[in-house]
ChimeraX commands (.cxc) that place a marker at each C-alpha (Angstrom):
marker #1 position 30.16,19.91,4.13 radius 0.5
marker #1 position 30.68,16.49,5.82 radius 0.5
marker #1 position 28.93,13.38,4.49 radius 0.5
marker #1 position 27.09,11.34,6.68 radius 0.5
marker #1 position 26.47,7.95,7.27 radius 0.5
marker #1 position 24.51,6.30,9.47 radius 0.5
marker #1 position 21.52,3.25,10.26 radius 0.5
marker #1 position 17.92,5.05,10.57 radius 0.5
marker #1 position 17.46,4.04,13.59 radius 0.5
marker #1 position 20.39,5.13,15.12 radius 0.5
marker #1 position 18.48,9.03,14.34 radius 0.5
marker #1 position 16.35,9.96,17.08 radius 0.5
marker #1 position 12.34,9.37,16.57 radius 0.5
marker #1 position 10.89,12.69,18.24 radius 0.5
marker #1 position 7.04,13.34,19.09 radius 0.5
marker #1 position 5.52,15.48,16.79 radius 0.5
marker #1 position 3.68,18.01,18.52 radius 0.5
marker #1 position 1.64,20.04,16.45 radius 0.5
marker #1 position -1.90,20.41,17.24 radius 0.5
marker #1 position -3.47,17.84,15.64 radius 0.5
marker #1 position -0.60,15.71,15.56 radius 0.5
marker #1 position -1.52,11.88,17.13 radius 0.5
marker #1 position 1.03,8.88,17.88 radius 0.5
marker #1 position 3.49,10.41,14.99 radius 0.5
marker #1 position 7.21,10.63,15.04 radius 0.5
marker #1 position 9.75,11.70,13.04 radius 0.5
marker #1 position 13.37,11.37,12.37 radius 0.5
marker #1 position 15.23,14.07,10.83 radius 0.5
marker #1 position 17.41,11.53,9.10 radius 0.5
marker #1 position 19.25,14.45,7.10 radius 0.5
marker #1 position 19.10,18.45,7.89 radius 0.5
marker #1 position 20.34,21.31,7.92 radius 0.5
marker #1 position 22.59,20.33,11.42 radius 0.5
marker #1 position 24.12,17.82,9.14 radius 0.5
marker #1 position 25.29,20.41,6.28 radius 0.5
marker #1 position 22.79,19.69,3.89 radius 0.5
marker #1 position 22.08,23.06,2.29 radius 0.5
marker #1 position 18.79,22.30,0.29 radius 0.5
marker #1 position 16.78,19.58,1.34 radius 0.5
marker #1 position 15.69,17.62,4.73 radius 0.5
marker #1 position 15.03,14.23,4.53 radius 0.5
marker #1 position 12.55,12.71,7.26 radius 0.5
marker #1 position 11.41,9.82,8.34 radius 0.5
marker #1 position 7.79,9.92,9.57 radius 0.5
marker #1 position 6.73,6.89,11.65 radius 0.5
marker #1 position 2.34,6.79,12.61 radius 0.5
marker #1 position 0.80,4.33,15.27 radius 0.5
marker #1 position -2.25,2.42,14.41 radius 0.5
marker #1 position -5.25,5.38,14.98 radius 0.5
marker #1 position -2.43,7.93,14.57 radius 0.5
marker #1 position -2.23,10.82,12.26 radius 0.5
marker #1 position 0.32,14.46,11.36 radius 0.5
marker #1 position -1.46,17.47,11.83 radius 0.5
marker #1 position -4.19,18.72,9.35 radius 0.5
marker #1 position -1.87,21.74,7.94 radius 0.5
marker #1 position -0.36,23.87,5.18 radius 0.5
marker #1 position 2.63,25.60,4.43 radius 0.5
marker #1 position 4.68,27.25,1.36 radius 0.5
marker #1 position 6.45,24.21,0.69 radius 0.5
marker #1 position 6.13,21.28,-1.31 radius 0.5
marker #1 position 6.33,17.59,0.45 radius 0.5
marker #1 position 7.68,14.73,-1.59 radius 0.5
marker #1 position 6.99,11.41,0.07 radius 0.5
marker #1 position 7.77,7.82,-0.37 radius 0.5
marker #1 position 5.70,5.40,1.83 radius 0.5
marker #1 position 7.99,2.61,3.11 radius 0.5
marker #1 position 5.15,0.33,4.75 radius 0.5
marker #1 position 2.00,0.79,6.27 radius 0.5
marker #1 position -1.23,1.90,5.19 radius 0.5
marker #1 position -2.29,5.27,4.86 radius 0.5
marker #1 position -5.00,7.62,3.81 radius 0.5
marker #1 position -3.76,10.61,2.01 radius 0.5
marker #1 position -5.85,14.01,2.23 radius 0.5
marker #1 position -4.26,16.71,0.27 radius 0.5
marker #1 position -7.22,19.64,-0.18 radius 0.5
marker #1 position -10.58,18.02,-0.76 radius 0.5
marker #1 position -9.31,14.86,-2.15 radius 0.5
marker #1 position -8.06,11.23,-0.46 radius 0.5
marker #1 position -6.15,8.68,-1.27 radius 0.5
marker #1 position -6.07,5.14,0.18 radius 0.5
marker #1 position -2.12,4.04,-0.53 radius 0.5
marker #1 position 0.43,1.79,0.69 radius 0.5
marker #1 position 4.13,0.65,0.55 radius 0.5
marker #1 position 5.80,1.70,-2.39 radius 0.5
marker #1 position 3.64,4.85,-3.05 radius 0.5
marker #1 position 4.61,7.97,-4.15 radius 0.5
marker #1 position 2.95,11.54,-3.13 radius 0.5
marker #1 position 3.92,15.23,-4.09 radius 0.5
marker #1 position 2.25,17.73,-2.36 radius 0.5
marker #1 position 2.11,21.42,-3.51 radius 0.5
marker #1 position 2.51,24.10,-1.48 radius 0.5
marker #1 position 0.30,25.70,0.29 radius 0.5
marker #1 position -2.83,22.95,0.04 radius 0.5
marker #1 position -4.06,21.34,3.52 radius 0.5
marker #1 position -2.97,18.15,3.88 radius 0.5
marker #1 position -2.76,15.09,6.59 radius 0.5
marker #1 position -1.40,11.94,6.30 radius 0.5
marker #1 position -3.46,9.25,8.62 radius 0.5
marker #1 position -2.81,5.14,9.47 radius 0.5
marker #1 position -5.17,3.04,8.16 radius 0.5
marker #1 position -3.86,0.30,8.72 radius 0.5
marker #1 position -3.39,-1.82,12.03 radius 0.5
marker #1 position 0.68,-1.58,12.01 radius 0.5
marker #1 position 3.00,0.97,12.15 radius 0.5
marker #1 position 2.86,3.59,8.77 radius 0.5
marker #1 position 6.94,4.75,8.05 radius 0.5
marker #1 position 7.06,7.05,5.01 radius 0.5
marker #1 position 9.81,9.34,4.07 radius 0.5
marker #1 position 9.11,13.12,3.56 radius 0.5
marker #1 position 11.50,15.44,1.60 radius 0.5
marker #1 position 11.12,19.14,2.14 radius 0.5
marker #1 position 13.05,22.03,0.92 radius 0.5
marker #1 position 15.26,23.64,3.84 radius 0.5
marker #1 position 13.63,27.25,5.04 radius 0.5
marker link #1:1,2 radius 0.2
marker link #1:2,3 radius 0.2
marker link #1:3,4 radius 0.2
marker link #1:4,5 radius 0.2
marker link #1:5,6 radius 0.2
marker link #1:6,7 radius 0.2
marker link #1:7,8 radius 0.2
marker link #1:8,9 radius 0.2
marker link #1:9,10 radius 0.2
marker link #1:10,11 radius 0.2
marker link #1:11,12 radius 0.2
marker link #1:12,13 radius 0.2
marker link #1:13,14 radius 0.2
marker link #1:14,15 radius 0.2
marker link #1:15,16 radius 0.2
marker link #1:16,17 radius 0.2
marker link #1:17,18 radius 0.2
marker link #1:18,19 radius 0.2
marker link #1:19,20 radius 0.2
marker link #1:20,21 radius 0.2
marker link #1:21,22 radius 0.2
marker link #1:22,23 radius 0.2
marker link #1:23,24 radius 0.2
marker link #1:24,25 radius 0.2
marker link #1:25,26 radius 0.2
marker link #1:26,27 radius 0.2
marker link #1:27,28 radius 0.2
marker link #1:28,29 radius 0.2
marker link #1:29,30 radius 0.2
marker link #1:30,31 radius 0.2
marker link #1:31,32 radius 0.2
marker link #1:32,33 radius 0.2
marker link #1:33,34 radius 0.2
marker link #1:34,35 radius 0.2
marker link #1:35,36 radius 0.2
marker link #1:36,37 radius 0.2
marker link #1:37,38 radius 0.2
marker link #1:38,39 radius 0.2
marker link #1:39,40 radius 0.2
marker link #1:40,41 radius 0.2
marker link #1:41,42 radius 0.2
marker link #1:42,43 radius 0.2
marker link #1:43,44 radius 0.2
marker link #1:44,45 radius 0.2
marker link #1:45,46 radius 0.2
marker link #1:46,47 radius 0.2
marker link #1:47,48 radius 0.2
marker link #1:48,49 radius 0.2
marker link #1:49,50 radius 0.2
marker link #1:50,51 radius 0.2
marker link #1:51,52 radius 0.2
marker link #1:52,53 radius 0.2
marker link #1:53,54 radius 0.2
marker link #1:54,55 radius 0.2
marker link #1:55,56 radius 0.2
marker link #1:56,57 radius 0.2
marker link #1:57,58 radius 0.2
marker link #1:58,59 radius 0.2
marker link #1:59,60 radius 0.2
marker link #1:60,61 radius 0.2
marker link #1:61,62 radius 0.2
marker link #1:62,63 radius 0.2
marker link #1:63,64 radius 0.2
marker link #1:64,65 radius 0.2
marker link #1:65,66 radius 0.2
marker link #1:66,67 radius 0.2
marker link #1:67,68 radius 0.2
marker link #1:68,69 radius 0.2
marker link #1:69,70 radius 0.2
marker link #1:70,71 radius 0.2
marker link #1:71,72 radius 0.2
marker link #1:72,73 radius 0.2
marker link #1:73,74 radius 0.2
marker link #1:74,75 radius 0.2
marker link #1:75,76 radius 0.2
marker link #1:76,77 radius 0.2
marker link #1:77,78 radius 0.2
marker link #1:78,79 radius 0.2
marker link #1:79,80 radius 0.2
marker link #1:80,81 radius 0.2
marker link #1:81,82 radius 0.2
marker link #1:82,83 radius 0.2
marker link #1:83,84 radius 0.2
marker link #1:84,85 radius 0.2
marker link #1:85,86 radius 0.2
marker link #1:86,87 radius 0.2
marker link #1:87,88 radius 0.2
marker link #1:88,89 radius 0.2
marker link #1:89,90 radius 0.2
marker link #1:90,91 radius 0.2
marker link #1:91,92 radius 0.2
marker link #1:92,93 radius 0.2
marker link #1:93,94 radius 0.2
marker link #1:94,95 radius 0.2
marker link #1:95,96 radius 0.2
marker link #1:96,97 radius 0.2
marker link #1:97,98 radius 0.2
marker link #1:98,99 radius 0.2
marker link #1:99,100 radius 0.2
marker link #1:100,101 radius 0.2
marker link #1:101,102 radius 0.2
marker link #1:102,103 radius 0.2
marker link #1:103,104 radius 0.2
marker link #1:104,105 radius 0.2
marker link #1:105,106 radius 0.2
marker link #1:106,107 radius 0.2
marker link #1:107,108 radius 0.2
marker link #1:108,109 radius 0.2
marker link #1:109,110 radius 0.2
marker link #1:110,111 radius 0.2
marker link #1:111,112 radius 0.2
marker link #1:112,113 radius 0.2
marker link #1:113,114 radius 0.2
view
């Protein structure tokens, strides 16, 4: 394995293009291109009246809003959070993260690598 070192923004921000999915991008800041054999880090960035995609999958999300405010459905329950919140998701449970908040949301996501 090779470590890696870089500035976030020097990681490209791609459209995410799930259905569902509105002004979201994300950064794969570290994956499984980069060697990392367990984990992805990403960097998840939400325009005002943007949203990811209403989903679920067999993996758990970690996530650590950076700034921004957000509204945090996981099954049938929200959450209203900002910076400096911390969410774990369990597998398998619909979830969607939305902007509520008139600047940009950034949070970091950690899944495990499939």
């Amino acid at each position: 394995m090779k470590e890696k070192v870089v500035h976030y923004s020097s990681v490209e921000a791609k459209d995410v293009v799930e259905e569902g999915a509105k002004k979201t991008r994300v950064r794969w800041l570290i994956s499984k291109s980069d060697g990392a054999p367990n984990f992805a880090l990403r960097m998840f960035e939400v325009d005002a009246g943007g949203c990811t995609p209403l989903h679920r999958h067999p993996w758990e999300h970690e996530i650590f809003i950076l700034e921004g405010k957000a509204k945090v459905v996981i099954g049938e329950k929200s959450y209203e959070v900002d910076e400096g919140y911390v969410i774990f998701i369990p597998p398998n449970i619909k979830h969607t993260i939305i902007n509520a908040g008139s600047k940009v949301l950034r949070f970091l996501c950690l899944i495990p690598i499939k």
